[in-house]
C-alpha positions as CSV (number, residue, x, y, z in Angstrom):
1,X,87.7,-131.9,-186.3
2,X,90.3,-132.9,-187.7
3,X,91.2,-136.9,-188.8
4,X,94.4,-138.2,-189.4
5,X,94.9,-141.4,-191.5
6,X,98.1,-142.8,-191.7
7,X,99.2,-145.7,-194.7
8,X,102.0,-148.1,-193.6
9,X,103.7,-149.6,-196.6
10,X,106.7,-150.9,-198.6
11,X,107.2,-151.5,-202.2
12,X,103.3,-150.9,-203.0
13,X,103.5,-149.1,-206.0
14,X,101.5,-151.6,-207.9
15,X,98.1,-150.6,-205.6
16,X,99.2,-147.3,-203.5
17,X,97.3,-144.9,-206.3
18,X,94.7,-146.8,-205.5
19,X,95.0,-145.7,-201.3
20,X,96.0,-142.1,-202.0
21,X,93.4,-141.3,-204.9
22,X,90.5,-143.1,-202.2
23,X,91.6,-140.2,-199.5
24,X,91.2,-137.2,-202.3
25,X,88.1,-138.4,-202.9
26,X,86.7,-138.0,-199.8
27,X,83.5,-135.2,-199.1
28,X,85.1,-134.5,-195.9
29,X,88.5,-132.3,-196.4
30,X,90.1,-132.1,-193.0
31,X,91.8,-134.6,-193.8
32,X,95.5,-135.1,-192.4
33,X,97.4,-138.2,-194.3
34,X,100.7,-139.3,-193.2
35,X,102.7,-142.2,-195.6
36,X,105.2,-144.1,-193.5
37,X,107.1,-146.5,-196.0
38,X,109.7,-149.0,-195.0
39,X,112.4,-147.7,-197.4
40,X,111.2,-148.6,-200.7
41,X,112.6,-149.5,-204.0
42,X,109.8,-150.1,-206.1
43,X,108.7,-146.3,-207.1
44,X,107.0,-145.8,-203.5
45,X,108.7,-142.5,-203.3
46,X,108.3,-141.3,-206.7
47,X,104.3,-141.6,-206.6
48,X,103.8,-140.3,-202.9
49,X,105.7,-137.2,-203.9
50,X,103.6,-136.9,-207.3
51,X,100.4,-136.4,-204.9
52,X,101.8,-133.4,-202.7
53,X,100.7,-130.6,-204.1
54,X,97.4,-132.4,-204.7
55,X,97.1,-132.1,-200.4
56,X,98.0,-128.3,-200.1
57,X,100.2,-129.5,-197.4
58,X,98.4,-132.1,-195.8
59,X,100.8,-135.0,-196.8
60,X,103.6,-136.0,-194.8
61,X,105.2,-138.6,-194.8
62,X,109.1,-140.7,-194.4
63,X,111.1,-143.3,-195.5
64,X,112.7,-145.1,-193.3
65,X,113.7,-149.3,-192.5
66,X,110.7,-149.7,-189.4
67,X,110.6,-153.3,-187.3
68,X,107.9,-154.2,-188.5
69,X,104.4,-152.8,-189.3
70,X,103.0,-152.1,-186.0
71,X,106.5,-150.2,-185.8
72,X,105.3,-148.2,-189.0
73,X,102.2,-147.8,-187.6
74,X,103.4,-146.2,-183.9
75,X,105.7,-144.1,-186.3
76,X,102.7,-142.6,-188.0
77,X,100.5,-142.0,-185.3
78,X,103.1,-140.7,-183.1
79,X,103.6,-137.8,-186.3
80,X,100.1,-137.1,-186.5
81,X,98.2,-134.2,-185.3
82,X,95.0,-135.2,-185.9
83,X,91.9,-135.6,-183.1
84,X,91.3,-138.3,-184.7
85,X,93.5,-141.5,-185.8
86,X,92.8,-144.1,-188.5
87,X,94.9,-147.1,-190.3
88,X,94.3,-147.7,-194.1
89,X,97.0,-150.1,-195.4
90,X,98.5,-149.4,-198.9
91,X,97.0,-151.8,-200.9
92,X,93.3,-151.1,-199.3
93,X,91.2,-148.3,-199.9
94,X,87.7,-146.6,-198.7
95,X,85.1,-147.9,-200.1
96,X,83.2,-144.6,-200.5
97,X,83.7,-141.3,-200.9
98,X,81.5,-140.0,-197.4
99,X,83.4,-143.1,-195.1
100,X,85.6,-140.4,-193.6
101,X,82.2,-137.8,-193.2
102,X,80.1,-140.6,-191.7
103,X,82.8,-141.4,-189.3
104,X,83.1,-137.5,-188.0
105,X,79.5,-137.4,-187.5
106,X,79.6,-139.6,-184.6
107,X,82.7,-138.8,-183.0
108,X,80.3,-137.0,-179.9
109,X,81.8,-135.8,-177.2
110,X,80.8,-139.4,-175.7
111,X,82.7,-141.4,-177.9
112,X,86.2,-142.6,-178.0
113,X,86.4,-144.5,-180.9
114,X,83.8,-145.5,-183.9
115,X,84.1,-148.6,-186.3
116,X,82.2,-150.1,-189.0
117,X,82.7,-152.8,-191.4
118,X,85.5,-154.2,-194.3
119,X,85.3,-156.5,-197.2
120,X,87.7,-158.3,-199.4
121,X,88.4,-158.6,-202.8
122,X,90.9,-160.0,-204.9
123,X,92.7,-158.0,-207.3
124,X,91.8,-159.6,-210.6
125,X,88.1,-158.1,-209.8
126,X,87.5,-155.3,-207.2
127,X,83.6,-155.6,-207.8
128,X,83.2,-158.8,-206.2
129,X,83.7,-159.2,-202.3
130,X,85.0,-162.5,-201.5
131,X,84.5,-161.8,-197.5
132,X,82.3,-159.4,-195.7
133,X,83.6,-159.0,-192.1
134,X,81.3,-156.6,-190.0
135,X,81.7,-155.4,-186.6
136,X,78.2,-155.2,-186.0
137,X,77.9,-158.0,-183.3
138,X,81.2,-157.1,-181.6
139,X,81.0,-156.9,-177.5
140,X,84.2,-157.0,-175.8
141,X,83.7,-159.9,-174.1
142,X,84.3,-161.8,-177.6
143,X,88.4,-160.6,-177.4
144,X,88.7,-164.0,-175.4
145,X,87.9,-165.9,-178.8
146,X,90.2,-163.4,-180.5
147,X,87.7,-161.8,-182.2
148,X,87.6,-157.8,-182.5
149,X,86.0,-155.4,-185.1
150,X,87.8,-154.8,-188.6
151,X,91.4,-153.0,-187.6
152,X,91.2,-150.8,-190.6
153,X,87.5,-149.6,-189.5
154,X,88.3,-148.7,-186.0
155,X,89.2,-145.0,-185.4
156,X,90.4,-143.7,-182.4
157,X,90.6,-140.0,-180.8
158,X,94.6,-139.7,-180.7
159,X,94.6,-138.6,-177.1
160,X,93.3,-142.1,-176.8
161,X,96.7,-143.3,-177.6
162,X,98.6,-141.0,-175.5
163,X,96.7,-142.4,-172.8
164,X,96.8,-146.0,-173.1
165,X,99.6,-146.3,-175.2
166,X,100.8,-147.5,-178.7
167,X,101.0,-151.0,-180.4
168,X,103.3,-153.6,-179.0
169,X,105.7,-154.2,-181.4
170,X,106.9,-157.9,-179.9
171,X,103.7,-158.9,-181.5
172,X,104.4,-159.5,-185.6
173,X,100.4,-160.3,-186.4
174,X,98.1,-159.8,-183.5
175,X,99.3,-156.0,-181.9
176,X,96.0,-155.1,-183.5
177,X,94.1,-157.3,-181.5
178,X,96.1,-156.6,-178.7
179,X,95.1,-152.9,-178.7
180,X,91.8,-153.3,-179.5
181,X,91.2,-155.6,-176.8
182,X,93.1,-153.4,-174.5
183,X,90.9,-150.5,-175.3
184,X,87.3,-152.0,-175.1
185,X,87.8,-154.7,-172.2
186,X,90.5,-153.6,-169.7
187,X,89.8,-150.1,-170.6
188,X,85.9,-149.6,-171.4
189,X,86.6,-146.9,-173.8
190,X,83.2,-145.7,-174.9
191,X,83.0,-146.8,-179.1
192,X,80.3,-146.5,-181.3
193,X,79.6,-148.6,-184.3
194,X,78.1,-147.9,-187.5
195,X,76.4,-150.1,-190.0
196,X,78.6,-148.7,-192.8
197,X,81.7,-150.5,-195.3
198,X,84.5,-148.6,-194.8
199,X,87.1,-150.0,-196.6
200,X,88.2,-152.4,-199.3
201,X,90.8,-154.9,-198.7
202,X,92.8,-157.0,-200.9
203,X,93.2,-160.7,-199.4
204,X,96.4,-162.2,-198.4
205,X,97.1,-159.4,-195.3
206,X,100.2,-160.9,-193.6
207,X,98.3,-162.6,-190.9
208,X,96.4,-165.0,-193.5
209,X,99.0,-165.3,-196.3
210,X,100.5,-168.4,-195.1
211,X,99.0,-171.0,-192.1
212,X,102.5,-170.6,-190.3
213,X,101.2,-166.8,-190.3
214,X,97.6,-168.1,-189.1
215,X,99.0,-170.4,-186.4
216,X,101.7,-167.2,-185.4
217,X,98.3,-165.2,-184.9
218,X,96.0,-167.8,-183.3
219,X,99.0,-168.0,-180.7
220,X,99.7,-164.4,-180.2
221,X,96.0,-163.5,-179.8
222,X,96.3,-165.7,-177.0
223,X,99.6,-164.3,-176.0
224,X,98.0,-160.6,-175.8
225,X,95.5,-161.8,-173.6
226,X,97.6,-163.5,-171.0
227,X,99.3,-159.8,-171.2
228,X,96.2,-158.2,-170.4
229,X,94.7,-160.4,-168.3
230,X,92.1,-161.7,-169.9
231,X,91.0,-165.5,-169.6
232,X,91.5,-167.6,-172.4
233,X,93.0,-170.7,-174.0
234,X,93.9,-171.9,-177.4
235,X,90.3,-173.4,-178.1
236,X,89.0,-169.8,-177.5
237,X,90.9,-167.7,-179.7
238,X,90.4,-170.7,-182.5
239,X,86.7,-169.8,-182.4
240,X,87.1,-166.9,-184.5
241,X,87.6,-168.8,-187.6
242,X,84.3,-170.0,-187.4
243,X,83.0,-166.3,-187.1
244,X,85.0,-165.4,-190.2
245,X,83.2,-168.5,-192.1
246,X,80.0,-166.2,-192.0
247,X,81.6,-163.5,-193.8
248,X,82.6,-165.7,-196.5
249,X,78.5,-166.3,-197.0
């Protein structure tokens, strides 16, 4: 079986080592990666094309200006070939070397999508999560309060997305939660989780690096379920801040 991961990025030098060498390391080798990077400046280029030979052929990637990163993201998983599809951002990385072995295991012919859980660290000190955030408790009821299981955990059988479709790019901080919600409430796409970390995160992601950025979110996780259907109101989908508080503790 093969899994495809794809990395979104632009200007990461600074941490994308960090992403690539996490994939290498992996016990499981069928591992397609595809880098799609927004036309970077920085030395991007110079250091995806220093691991190619290390893949024996299993890195592709472009350079290109995208719309955004759910854009990116559609570019990449609409290049992949994988049976299965995963998001790991370029300055995150899996947390262990048997995250993409563990996840194979329990793609059965049953399931449609597995997930796990994420923390966050700053960069000054990897060792110490700041934030756990586990999708443990998730039911798909909770997409009303905005609340989904970790993006960057959630893989998905690509003929999932050539079913349902991609990410809705009008949406600059919630597609993610749109598609998610889309999948395991309008759609009932069987998932499975497992009580596993997947991957490390650096904070400040785009949708909590500023409160104009929070407030854009809180409103377009309310936007994507008006688009789906799904009852809600802006008290709702303000309910998963206090969900995140027990990650911090």
């Amino acid at each position: 079986m093969k899994v495809s991961i794809v990395t979104v990025g632009y200007n990461c030098a600074k941490t994308l080592r960090r992403t690539i060498d996490s994939i290498l390391q992996q016990t499981y080798f069928d591992i397609e990666y595809i880098v799609v990077d927004g036309g970077s400046t920085d030395g991007t280029i110079d250091i995806i094309q220093s691991y190619e030979k290390q893949f024996k052929g299993r890195l592709h990637w472009i350079s290109e200006k995208d719309n955004g990163i759910y854009d990116a993201m559609n570019k990449g998983i609409k290049m992949s070939t994988g049976d299965i599809v995963g998001i790991l951002n370029s300055d995150d990385y899996l947390t262990s070397n048997n995250v993409v072995e563990r996840i194979v295991e329990e793609f059965t012919d049953d399931v449609d999508a597995v997930y796990g859980d994420i923390h966050f660290v700053k960069e000054d000190n990897l060792q110490k999560s700041v934030r756990y955030y586990s999708g443990k408790h998730f039911k798909p009821w909770m997409v009303r309060f905005g609340f989904i299981p970790p993006h960057p955990s959630f893989y998905i059988r690509r003929e999932t997305y050539i079913k349902y479709g991609y990410y809705d790019t009008s949406l600059r901080i919630s597609a993610d939660v749109e598609m998610i919600a889309a999948l395991t409430y309008i759609h009932k796409i069987p998932t499975k989780y497992i009580n596993m970390d997947f991957v490390t995160m650096l904070v400040g992601g785009e949708s909590t690096k500023s409160l104009s950025n929070r407030w854009l979110g809180t409103k377009e996780d309310l936007i994507a379920c008006r688009k789906l259907g799904i009852k809600s109101n802006i008290v709702f989908v303000h309910f998963k801040y206090f969900l995140k508080l027990f990650g911090y503790f």
